[in-house]
C-alpha positions in Angstrom: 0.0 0.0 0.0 1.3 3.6 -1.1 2.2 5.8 2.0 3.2 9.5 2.3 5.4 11.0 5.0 3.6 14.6 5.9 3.6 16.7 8.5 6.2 14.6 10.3 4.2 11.7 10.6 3.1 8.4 7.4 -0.1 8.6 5.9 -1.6 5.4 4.1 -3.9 5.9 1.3 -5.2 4.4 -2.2 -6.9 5.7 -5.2 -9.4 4.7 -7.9 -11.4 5.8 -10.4 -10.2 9.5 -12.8 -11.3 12.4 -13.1 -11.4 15.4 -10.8 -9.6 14.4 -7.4 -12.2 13.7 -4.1 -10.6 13.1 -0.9 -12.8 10.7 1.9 -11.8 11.7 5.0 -12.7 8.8 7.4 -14.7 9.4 11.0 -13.6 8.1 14.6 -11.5 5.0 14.6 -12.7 4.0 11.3 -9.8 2.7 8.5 -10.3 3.6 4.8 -11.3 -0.1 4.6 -14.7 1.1 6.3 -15.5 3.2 3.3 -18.6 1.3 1.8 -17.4 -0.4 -1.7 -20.4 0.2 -3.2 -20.4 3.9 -2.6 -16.7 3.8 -3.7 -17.0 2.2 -7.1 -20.1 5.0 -7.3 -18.0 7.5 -6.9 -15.1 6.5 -8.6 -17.0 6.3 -11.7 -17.0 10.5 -11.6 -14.2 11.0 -9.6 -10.1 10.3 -9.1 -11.2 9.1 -5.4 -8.3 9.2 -2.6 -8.8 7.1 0.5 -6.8 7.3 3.8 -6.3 6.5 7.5 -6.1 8.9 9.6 -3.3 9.5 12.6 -3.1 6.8 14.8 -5.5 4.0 13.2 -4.9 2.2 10.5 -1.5 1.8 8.9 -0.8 5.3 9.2 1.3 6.7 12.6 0.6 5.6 15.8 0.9 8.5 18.3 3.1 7.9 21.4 1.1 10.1 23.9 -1.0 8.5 26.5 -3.8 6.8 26.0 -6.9 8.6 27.8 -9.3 6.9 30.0 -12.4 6.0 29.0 -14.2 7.8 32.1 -11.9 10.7 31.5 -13.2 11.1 27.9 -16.5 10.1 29.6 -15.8 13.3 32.2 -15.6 15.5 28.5 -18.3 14.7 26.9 -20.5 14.8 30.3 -19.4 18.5 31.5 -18.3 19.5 28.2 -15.2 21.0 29.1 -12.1 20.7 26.6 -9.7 18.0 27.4 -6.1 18.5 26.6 -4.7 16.5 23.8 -1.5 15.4 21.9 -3.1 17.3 19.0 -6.1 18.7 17.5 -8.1 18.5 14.3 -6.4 21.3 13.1 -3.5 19.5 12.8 -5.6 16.2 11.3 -6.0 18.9 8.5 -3.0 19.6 8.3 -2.5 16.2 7.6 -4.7 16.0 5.0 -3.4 19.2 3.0 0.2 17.3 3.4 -1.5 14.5 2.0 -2.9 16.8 -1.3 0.5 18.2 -1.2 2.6 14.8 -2.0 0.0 13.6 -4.8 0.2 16.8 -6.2 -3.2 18.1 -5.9 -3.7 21.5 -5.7 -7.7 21.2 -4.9 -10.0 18.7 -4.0 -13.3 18.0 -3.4 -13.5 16.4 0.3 -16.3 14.4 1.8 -15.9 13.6 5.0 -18.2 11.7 7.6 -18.7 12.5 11.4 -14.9 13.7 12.2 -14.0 13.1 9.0 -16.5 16.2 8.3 -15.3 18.1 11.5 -11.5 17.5 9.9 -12.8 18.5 6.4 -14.3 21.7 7.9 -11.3 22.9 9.5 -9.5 21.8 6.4 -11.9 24.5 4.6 -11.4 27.0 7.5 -7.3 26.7 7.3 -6.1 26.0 4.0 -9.3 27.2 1.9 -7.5 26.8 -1.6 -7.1 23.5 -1.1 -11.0 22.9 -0.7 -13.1 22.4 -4.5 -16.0 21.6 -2.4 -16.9 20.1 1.0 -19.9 17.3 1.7 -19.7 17.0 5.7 -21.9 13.9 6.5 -23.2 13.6 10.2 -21.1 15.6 11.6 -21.1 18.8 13.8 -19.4 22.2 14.4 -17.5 21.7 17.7 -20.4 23.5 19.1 -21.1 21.6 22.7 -24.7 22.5 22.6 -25.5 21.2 19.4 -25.0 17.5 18.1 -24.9 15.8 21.2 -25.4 12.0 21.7 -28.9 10.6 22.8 -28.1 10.3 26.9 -29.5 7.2 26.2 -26.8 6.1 24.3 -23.6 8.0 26.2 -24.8 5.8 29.1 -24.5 2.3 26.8 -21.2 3.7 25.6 -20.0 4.6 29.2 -19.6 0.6 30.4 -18.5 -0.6 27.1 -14.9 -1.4 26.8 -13.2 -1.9 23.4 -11.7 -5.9 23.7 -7.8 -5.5 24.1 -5.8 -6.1 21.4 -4.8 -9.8 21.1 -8.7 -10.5 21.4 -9.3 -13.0 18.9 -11.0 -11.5 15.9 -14.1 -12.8 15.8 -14.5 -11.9 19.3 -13.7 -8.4 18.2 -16.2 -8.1 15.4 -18.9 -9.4 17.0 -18.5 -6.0 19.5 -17.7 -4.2 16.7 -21.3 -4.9 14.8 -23.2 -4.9 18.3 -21.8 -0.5 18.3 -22.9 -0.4 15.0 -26.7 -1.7 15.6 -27.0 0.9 18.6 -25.6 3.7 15.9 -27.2 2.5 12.6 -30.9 3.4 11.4 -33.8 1.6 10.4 -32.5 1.8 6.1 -29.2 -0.3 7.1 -28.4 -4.1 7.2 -26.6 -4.2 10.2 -25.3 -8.1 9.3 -24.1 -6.7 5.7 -21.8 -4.7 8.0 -19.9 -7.6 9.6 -17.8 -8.8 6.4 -16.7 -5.1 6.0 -15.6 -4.8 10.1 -14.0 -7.7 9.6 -11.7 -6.9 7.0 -10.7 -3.9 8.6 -10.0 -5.8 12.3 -7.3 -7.8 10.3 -6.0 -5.4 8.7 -5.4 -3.5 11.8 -6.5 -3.3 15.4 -5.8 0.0 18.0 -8.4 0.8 20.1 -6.2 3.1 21.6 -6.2 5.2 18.9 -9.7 5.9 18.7 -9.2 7.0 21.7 -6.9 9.6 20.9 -8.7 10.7 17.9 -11.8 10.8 20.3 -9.7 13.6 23.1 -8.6 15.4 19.3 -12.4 15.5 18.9 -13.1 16.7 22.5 -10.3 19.1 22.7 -10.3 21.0 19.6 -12.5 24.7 19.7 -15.9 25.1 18.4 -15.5 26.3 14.9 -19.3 27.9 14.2 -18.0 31.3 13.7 -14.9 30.8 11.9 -17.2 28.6 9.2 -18.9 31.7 8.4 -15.5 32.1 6.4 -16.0 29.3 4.0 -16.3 30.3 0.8 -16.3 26.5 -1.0 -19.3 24.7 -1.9 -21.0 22.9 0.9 -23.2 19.8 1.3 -24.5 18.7 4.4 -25.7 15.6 4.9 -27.4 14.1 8.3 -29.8 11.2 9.3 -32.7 12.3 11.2 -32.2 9.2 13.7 -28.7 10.1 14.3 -28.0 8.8 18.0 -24.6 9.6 17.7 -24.6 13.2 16.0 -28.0 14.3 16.5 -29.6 15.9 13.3 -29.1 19.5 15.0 -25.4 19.4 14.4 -26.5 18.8 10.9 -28.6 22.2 11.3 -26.1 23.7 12.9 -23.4 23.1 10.3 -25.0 24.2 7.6 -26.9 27.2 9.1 -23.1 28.5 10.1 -21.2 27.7 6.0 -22.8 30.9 3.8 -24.9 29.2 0.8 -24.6 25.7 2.2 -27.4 23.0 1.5 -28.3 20.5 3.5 -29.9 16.8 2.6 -31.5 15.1 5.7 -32.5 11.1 5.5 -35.5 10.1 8.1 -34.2 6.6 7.9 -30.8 7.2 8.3 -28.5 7.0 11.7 -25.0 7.5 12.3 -24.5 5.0 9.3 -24.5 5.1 5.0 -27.4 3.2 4.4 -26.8 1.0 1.3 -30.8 2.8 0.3 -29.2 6.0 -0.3 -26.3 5.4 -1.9 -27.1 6.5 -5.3 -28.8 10.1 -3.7 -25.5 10.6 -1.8 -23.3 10.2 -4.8 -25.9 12.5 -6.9 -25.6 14.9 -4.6 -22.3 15.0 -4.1 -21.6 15.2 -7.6 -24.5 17.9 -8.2 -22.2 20.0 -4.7 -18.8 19.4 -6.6 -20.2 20.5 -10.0 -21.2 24.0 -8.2 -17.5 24.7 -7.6 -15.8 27.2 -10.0 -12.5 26.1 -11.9 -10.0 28.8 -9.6 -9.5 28.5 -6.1 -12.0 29.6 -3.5 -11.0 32.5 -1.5 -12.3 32.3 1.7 -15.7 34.5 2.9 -15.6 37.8 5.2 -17.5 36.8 8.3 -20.8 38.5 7.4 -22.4 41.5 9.4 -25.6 41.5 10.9 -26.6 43.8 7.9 -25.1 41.4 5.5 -26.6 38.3 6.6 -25.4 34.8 5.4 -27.1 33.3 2.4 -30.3 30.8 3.1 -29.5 27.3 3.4 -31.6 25.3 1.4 -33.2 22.3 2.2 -33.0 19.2 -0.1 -35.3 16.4 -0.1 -38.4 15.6 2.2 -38.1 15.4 5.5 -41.4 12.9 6.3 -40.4 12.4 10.1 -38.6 14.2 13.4 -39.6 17.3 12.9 -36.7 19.5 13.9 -36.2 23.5 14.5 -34.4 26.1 13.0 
């Protein structure tokens, strides 16, 4: 497998497909492996798609800094106070410019999903000529009051503790797919998912670096005002049954990036529901074709007499009715 050394540290990735260069940017813990191949060939069939891991999971670097505890991170998420951290998403998107950088991309479209869409928003906020167009699936702004987990769920996640590594696989998957039917919605086939967790528990296996990218998530500032700045082309995409990311960081996200639009699914959770493929990939291809051939310079922050441009909604919402 290809790597790149950036920003001090090695970054696996592949490609496939031509074409105008998109960049998936992973979520928490989750390998490029975890990409859905279905929505991959889709989108390979438009685009020159680039896949990666992410710091500390995967093949790429392993960080050397503690690992948290889970009631510490637990603590977090509870009082909503900022943990420190052996980096930030900033530096995640700095990662990922360093990554555009060595295959010689100058701007890409990104879609990224849960942190993968926090790390492809601060991508847009720091290095905005690097950014075609940004899809930021069920993710949030950083924004403690918005996007929160069901308390239901924090308190399943709060006595559930990843198997140690050495676990045999199969004991490993079998945990892995029972997180995914507490996250997933009502349009996915939680078995289909066991094959594809599978796969990427031998390929690799650090639980502790989740947990790192989880303090990265915790620590790193609310960016709400600075995406107010964002001058690319924005999708955002959320599942209305989100337990993870609840739908108003979906809101949220797009109320805050000027001319943004944003696609809810009533039957989608924190999960890509084989349903909607073939919507996502239209819509992401209808978001990149908005972008203009020069770079994007970023936005002024607009003035209360200058407001932002109205997000518009796309598709029907036909359940969860939810507030502006």
């Amino acid at each position: 497998m290809p790597t790149a050394t950036v920003n001090g540290i090695t970054i696996a990735y592949e490609e496939k497909g031509e074409g105008r260069p998109l960049l998936l940017i992973m979520g928490l813990g989750g390998q490029l492996t975890d990409w859905p191949p279905a929505l991959v060939d889709l989108l390979a069939e438009r685009f020159r798609v680039v896949l990666f891991d992410n710091r500390d999971i995967g093949l790429s670097s392993q960080s050397s800094s503690p690992v948290p505890s889970r009631w510490a991170m637990f603590w977090a998420t509870m009082t909503r106070r900022r943990p420190s951290s052996a980096y930030q998403l900033s530096g995640m998107a700095d990662d990922t410019a360093g990554l555009l950088d060595h295959l010689g991309i100058g701007a890409a479209h990104l879609v990224g999903i849960s942190m993968g869409g926090m790390i492809g928003q601060q991508l847009a906020i720091d290095h905005p000529t690097r950014v075609a167009s940004l899809t930021s699936i069920m993710s949030s702004t950083g924004d403690p009051k918005v996007g929160r987990a069901a308390p239901s769920l924090l308190l399943k996640l709060a006595f559930r503790r990843p198997p140690p590594a050495g676990t045999p696989v199969e004991e490993v998957v079998d945990q892995a797919v029972e997180l995914y039917r507490l996250l997933a919605g009502p349009g996915t086939d939680v078995e289909a998912y066991r094959d594809l967790a599978r796969i990427s528990i031998q390929r690799s296996y650090r639980p502790e670096g989740a947990a790192r990218q989880l303090v990265a998530v915790q620590a790193s500032p609310d960016r709400t005002a600075a995406l107010a700045r964002v001058g690319a082309p924005t999708l955002v995409v959320h599942g209305i049954v989100d337990p993870l990311v609840r739908y108003d960081g979906g809101v949220a996200t797009a109320s805050a990036i000027p001319g943004s639009r944003l696609l809810m699914f009533p039957d989608m959770g924190h999960d890509l529901p084989r349903g909607r493929m073939v919507e996502l990939v239209e819509a992401v291809a209808a978001n990149a074709d908005r972008a203009t051939a020069a770079p994007v310079p970023p936005r002024a922050i607009p003035s209360p007499a200058e407001p932002a441009a109205r997000t518009t909604i796309l598709g029907r919402v036909r359940s969860a009715p939810w507030r502006r």
